[in-house]
C-alpha positions, 0 to 999 in steps of 0.5 A: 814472371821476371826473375827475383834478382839481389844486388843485380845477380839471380839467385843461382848466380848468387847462391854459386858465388857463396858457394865458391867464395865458402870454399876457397875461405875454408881452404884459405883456412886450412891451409894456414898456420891457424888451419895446421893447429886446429887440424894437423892431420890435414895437408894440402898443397904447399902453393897454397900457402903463404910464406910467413913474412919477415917485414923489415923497417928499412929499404933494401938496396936492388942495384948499386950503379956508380957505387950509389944503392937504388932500394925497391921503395926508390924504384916504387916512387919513379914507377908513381912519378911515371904512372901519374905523368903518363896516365895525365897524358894520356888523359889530357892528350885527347880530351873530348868534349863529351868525356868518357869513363876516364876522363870524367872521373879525372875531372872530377878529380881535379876538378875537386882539388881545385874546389877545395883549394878555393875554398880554403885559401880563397880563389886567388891564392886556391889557384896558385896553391892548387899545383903543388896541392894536387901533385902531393895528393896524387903522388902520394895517393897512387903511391899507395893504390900502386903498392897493393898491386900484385908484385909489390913484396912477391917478386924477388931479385938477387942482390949484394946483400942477397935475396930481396924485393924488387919493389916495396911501398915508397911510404913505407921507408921513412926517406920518402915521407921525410923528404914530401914532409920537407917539400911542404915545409920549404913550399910553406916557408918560401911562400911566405916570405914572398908574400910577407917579405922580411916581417914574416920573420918577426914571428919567430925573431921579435925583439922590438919590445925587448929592445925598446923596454933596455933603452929605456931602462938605460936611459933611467924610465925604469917603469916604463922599461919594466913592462916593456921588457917583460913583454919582449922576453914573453915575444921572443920565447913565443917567437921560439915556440913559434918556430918550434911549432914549425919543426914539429910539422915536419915529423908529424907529417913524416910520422904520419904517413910513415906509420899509416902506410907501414903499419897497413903493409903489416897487416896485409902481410899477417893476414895473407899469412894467416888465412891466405888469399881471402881473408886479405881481400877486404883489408885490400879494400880498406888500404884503398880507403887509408891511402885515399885518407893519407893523400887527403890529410898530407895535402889538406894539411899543406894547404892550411900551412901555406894559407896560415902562413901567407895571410897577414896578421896583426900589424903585417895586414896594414 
């Protein structure tokens, strides 16, 4: 008779990996701060613990070449510029008609952006967007996959301001979502007013009816000035929230990925903490997911900007 097997493994391979995955759960237990509570008399080596963690909102400086300070999230970043550009290469430099494991999952990557990018924007203007769109997905997706790997908050060197990190999560420092959230804002603006020209500005600054409603006013039509004033005060003040509108993405953009990523790094670091080793693994899992969901929102949300900004409306579509 073949042997009764669950999710690929028999049942005394699987019934071992409980039993481990038990045991390194309960020491994982004991050997944390709520273990030393619940039973005081137990000691257990000192490796096994977790330091209790200190997070700290700014980056620290590792190296000060020139008098300029290089913090751990600036090393992070180059390491994701690096990692992405090589790992293209390395894909791109060889491809194959019959793709393998890797390739495949690249392509369909990619090849998912695209779509999307078609689908929104429609697909003469999904092409142009797409590189821009992608290089934002995937910087700041890798960005936070690379921040859980081991060494990111571990490795410590010795510095000016004394013992630091070496590398830590770039969005966890605001700089660094501040400056995508200004790329995406400038990428936006810029687009636009190539497409548009000089009318996209009407948006913000429309002063014709204003202007047309005091002339005649000044000229004695009071009843025809009237309204007309009165509807270019009412297009300037929604040209001013238009454009306050415009500002705002900026600090919903930077906020939001700022928070996400800084607030997983915290519960990463207090799980750890609480019950080492184990208890952290499926909160590993779930940064995966967040980071995938980050990328996701960033880009998505750049996307929707530029098409909104780049399509004629009103007066401008004639």
């Amino acid at each position: 008779m073949p042997k009764r097997r669950l999710l690929g493994c028999s049942f005394p391979v699987l019934i071992g990996i409980s039993v481990v995955f038990l045991v390194l759960l309960v020491v994982s237990f004991a050997s944390g701060p709520l273990g030393a509570i619940m039973f005081p008399g137990v000691e257990l080596p000192s490796w096994l613990s977790v330091p209790q963690p200190e997070p700290k909102l700014p980056a620290e400086a590792v190296f000060h070449p020139f008098g300029f300070p290089i913090t751990n999230t600036m090393i992070a970043a180059w390491i994701t510029m690096i990692f992405v550009v090589g790992l293209s290469y390395a894909i791109t430099r060889r491809m194959k008609l019959v793709p393998g494991r890797l390739q495949a999952a690249f392509e369909f990557l990619i090849g998912w952006l695209y779509d999307l990018c078609r689908e929104v924007a429609g697909n003469t203007d999904g092409r142009k967007f797409f590189p821009m769109i992608a290089t934002i997905f995937l910087f700041v997706g890798f960005n936070a996959w690379l921040g859980l790997l081991p060494g990111f908050g571990s490795i410590t060197v010795h510095a000016a301001e004394g013992e630091v990190h070496l590398l830590r999560p770039a969005s966890t420092d605001i700089n660094l979502p501040l400056a995508l959230a200004l790329i995406s804002f400038v990428f936006v603006e810029v687009t636009a007013l190539r497409r548009l020209g000089i009318g996209y500005l009407r948006k913000f600054f429309d002063v014709r009816e204003f202007v047309s409603g005091l002339r005649q006013i000044s000229k004695g039509r009071l009843k025809a000035g009237l309204p007309q004033l009165l509807t270019g005060a009412l297009n300037i003040f929604t040209g001013l929230l238009e454009g306050f509108s415009e500002l705002v993405r900026i600090v919903s953009l930077t906020i939001r990925l700022f928070g996400n990523m800084t607030a997983g790094e915290v519960l990463l670091l207090v799980t750890a903490f609480l019950v080492p080793w184990v208890l952290a693994v499926p909160f590993y899992g779930l940064e995966l997911l967040i980071g995938y969901i980050q990328a996701l929102i960033f880009a998505g949300l750049t996307l929707i900007f530029i098409t909104f900004a780049a399509t004629p409306h009103g007066e401008e579509a004639h």
